[in-house]
N, C-alpha and C positions, 0 to 999 in steps of 0.2 A: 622579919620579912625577907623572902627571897626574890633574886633578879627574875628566874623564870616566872613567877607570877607578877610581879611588880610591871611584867613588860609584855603583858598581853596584848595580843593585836586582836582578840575577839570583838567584835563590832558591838555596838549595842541594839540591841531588837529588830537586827538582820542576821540573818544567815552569813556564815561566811564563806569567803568564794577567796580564792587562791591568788595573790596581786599581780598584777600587770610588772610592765618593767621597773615600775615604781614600788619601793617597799608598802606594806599597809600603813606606815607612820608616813611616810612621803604623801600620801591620799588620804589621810589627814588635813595637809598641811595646806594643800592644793583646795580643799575643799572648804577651810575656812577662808581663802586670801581670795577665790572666787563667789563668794558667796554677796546677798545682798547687805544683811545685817551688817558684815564687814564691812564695805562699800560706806554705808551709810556714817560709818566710823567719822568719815572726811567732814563730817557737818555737825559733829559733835564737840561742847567744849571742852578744851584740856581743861586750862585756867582761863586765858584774855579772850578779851570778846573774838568773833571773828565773823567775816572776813575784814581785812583791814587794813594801813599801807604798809605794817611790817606781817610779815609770814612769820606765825608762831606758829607752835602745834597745837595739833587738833586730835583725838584720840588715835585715828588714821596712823597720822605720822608719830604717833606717841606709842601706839601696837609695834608697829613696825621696826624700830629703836631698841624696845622691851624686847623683842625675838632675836633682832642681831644681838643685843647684847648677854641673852641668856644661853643663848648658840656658843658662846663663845665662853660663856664660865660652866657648861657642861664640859664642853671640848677640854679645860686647862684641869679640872676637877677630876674626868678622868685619865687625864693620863698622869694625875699623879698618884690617882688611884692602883692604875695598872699594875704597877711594882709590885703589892701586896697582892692586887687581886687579878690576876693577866686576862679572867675568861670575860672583865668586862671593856677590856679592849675591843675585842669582838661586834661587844655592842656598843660599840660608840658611835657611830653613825645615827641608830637607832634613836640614843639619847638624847644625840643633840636636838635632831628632828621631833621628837616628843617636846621637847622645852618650850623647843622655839615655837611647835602648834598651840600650846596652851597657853604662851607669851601672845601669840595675834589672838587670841580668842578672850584674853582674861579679863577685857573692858566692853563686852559682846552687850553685858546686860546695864549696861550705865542706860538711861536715860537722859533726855535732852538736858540738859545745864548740867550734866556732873552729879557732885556731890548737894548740891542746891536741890537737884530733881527728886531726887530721895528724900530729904530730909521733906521737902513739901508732900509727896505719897504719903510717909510715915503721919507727918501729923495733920494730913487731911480723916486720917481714920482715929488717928490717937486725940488730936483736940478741936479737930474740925467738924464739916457734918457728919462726916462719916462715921464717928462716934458711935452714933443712935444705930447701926447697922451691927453694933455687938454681941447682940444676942442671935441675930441668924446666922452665925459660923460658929463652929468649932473654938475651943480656947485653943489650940494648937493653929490653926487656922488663924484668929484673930493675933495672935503671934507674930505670922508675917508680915499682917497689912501694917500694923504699928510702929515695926520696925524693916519696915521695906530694903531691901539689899541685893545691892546690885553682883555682887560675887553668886549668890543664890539665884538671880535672874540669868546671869549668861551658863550655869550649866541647865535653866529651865532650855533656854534659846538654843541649846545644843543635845539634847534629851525630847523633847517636849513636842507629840504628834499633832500641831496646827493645824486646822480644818482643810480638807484636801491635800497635806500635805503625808509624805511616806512614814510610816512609824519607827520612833527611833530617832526623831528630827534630823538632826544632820549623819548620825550612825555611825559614830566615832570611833577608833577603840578606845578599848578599856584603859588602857594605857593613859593616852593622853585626858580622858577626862578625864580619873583619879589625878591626873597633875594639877589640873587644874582647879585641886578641893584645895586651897589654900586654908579652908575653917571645915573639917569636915564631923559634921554635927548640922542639925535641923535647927529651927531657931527655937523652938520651944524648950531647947536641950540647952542654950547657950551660956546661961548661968548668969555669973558676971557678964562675960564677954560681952564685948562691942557686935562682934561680928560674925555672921554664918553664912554657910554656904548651900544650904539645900533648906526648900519650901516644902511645905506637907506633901504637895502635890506631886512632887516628884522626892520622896522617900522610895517608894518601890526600885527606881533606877539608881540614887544612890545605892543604896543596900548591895543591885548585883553588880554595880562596878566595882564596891570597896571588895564584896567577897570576892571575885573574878579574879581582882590583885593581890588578894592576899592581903591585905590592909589590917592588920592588929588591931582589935576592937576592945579600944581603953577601958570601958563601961560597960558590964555585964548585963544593965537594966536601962540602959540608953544607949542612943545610936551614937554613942560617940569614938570617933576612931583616929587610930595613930595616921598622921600626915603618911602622903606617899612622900619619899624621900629626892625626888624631883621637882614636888610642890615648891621646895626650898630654894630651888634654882629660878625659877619665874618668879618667885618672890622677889629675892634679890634684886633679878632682875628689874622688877617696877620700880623698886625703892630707890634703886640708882639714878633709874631715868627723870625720878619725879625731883630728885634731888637736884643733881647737875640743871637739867634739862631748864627747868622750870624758871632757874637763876639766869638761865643764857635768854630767855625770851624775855626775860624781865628787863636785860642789860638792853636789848633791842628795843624796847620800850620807851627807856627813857626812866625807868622808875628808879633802880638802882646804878650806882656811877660805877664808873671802869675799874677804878682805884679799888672799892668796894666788892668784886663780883671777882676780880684777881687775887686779894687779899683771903679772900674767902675758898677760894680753888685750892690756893698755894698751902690753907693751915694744915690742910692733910697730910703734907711732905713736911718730915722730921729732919730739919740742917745737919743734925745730929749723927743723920744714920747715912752712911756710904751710896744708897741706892738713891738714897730719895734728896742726896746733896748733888747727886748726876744729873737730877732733873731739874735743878737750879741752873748749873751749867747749861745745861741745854736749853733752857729758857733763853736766855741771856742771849744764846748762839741765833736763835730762831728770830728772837726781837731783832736785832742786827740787820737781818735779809727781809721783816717783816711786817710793815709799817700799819696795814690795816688791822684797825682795833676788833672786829667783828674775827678778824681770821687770827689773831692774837687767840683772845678767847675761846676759836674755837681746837685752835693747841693745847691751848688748857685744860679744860672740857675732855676730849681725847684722852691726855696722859691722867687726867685724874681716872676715867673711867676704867680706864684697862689698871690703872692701880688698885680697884675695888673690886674688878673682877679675880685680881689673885689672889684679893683677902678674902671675899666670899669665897673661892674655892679653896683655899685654904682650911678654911672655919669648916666647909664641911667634909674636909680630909682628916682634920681632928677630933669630930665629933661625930664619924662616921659610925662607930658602933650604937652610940647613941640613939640615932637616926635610924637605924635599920632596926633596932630594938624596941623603938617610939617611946623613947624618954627624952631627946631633944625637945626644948622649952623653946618657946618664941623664933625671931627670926635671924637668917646669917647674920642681918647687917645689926643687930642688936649684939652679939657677939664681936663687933669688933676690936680690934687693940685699942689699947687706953687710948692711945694719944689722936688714932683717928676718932673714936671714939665722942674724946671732945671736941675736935674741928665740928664733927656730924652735926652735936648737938646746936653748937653756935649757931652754923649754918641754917639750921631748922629754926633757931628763935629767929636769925635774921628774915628767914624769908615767910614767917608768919607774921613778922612786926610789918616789912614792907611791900611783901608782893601779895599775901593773903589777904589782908586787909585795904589792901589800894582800892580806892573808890572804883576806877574800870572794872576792879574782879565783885566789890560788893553790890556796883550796879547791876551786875550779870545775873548775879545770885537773887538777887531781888527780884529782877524780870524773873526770870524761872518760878521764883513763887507765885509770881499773880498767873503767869502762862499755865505753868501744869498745874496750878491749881483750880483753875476756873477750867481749863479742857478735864479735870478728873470728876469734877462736882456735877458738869455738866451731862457728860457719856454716861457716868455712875447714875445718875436720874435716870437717864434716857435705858438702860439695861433691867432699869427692876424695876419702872414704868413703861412698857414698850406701845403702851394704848393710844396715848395723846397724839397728836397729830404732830406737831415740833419733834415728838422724842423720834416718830417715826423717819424723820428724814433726816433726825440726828445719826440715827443706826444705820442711813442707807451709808454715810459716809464712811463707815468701819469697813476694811477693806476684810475679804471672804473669809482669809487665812484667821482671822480673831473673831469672828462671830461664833456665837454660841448659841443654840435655838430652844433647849434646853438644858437643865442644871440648876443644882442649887447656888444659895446666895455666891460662895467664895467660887464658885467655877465664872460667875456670871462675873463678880467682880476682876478677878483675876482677866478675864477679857478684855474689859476697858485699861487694866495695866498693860497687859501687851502689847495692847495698840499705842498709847503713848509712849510705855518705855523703847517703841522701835522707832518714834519721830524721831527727824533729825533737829535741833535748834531753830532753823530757819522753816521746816515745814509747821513746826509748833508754835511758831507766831503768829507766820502767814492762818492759818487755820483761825488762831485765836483772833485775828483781826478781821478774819469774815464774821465770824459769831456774833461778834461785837459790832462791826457793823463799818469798822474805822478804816478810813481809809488811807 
């Protein structure tokens, strides 16, 4: 793969027109941070419930984190690139501003509760009613509903021409939404894998982004294709924030102790090694002038970050050829050195023993399933029964942009998805508590 194609500013299913004072990556970026769908980020759960009397995050302020932080392992990435490669100094502004749009845009297609919301889509079709609806789709089609995915939902929400809405959805370039193919493969293509990134629906648009960019196409008989080499930087980027991040709202909580959430910052610094025995010193020096435990942590928090950010750029200054050839396997932060390596892992059993499983986050998870599940059962009725009188004044509630007038079963279906997967948390109960009746 090369940069000149890797870094197309071609739009998608617009015309292109010449940029304003702003680069076409700049209006990108502008156009995701104003938009609704963004917006609605704020009412979205990261992990803990919300609103409440400590400020966690909420996907909003969890986007937003994910972009300064991926900003900032482009920027170190290339300039240690440059040495070898000097013409992509040039473009480094360009890059960074690519990351950082596909970092605010990369949790576009979550649905209300997270990872909860999906997993109830998926087996409302896989062991729910939605079952018996198998035979009117497509097995490619039936694909998605089964295993619903929100990585594949926000390039729909960023591709995908909504009723009265401009074609092209938001008209990206090519650039940043190849960044933003963290799985770039359809789901019916996915294999083993967990995870994909493009619905049947919008194959056509994957297809001219990946060619557009140049994208090395793994699979001569499937759509499957080499990451763009940016993908790896918003990646990082999320993995970092869900890491650290996740632990500092937990210590806000109450769930995990001081002792615990420091002991855990610090195993990634090696006593051992010269750099990372300077950060002990300097701990030391900060605790001294620094008495609040909240601003302790968030010291912590800080130097571990930008520590991750030089190993992820790092890893992809060493594995650059790799990466541009599309034989890099998995992701930075799975390449890390041994010994962060096992802090990581620690880190990760700890905070699936105590912050994944805490009763606030399992209660949330459980709302979410009776919530989108009973708003999917319901809409899903009311679209492939439109006669009844109920379903009729169910449908007048689906706002323009998601109605579909005709179409087959997965267009119709696919409708009641979008409309949910755009609630925010709080509008998705309030809703379910009229239905219901409860007050």
């Amino acid at each position: 793969m090369n940069w000149n194609d890797l870094l197309s500013n071609k739009r998608y299913a617009q015309p292109h027109k010449s940029p304003d004072i702003r680069s076409s990556f700049q209006r990108d970026y502008d156009r995701i941070i104003f938009s609704s769908p963004f917006r609605r980020l704020e009412n979205k759960t990261q992990v803990f419930p919300l609103p409440g009397a400590q400020m966690v995050h909420n996907r909003l302020t969890h986007s937003l984190e994910v972009a300064s932080v991926g900003r900032s392992i482009a920027c170190r990435t290339i300039e240690k690139l440059s040495k070898k490669h000097p013409e992509l100094k040039e473009r480094q502004s360009d890059i960074e501003t690519i990351v950082a749009s596909a970092c605010l845009a990369h949790d576009l297609g979550n649905p209300p509760f997270g990872h909860s919301g999906e997993d109830t889509i998926s087996s409302f079709f896989r062991d729910g009613k939605g079952k018996e609806l198998q035979s009117q789709v497509l097995p490619e089609q039936w694909s998605d509903l089964i295993a619903f995915e929100g990585n594949a939902n926000a390039f729909r929400q960023l591709t995908h021409q909504f009723t009265g809405r401009r074609a092209g959805g938001f008209s990206l370039t090519s650039a940043t939404l190849a960044t933003l193919l963290k799985y770039p493969y359809p789901s019916y293509n996915k294999g083993d894998r967990k995870k994909y990134n493009v619905f049947y629906s919008e194959i056509k648009a994957f297809q001219e982004v990946a060619e557009e960019c140049g994208m090395t196409r793994l699979d001569a008989n499937h759509l499957v294709y080499a990451r763009h080499p940016l993908s790896y930087m918003m990646e990082a980027s999320d993995d970092i924030c869900y890491l650290v991040l996740d632990m500092e709202d937990a210590h806000k909580r109450g769930i995990i102790s001081t002792s615990a959430i420091e002991r855990c910052l610090l195993s990634f610094f090696n006593p051992e090694q010269p750099k990372d025995k300077e950060v002990f010193k300097h701990k030391d020096e900060v605790y001294r002038d620094v008495t609040d435990v909240n601003e302790r942590m968030a010291f912590l928090r800080a130097t571990l970050i930008n520590k991750l950010v030089n190993n992820a750029s790092d890893i992809f200054v060493k594995h650059y050829e790799a990466i541009m050839e599309g034989r890099f396997e998995k992701s930075l932060i799975s390449h890390l050195p041994e010994f962060e390596k096992n802090a990581l892992e620690v880190c990760r059993d700890e905070s699936v023993k105590h912050i994944y499983r805490h009763p606030s986050v399992v209660k949330i998870e459980l709302t979410g399933f009776n919530v989108v599940g009973t708003l999917l059962e319901d809409f899903t009725d009311a679209v492939l029964n439109p006669r009844t009188s109920y379903n009729k004044k169910l449908l007048s509630l689906i706002p323009e942009q998601f109605k579909v007038e005709t179409g087959d079963t997965y267009t119709k279906l696919q409708s009641v998805i979008d409309f949910i997967s755009n609630m925010t948390d709080l509008y998705a109960v309030q809703l379910y508590k009229d239905l219901r009746g409860i007050d």
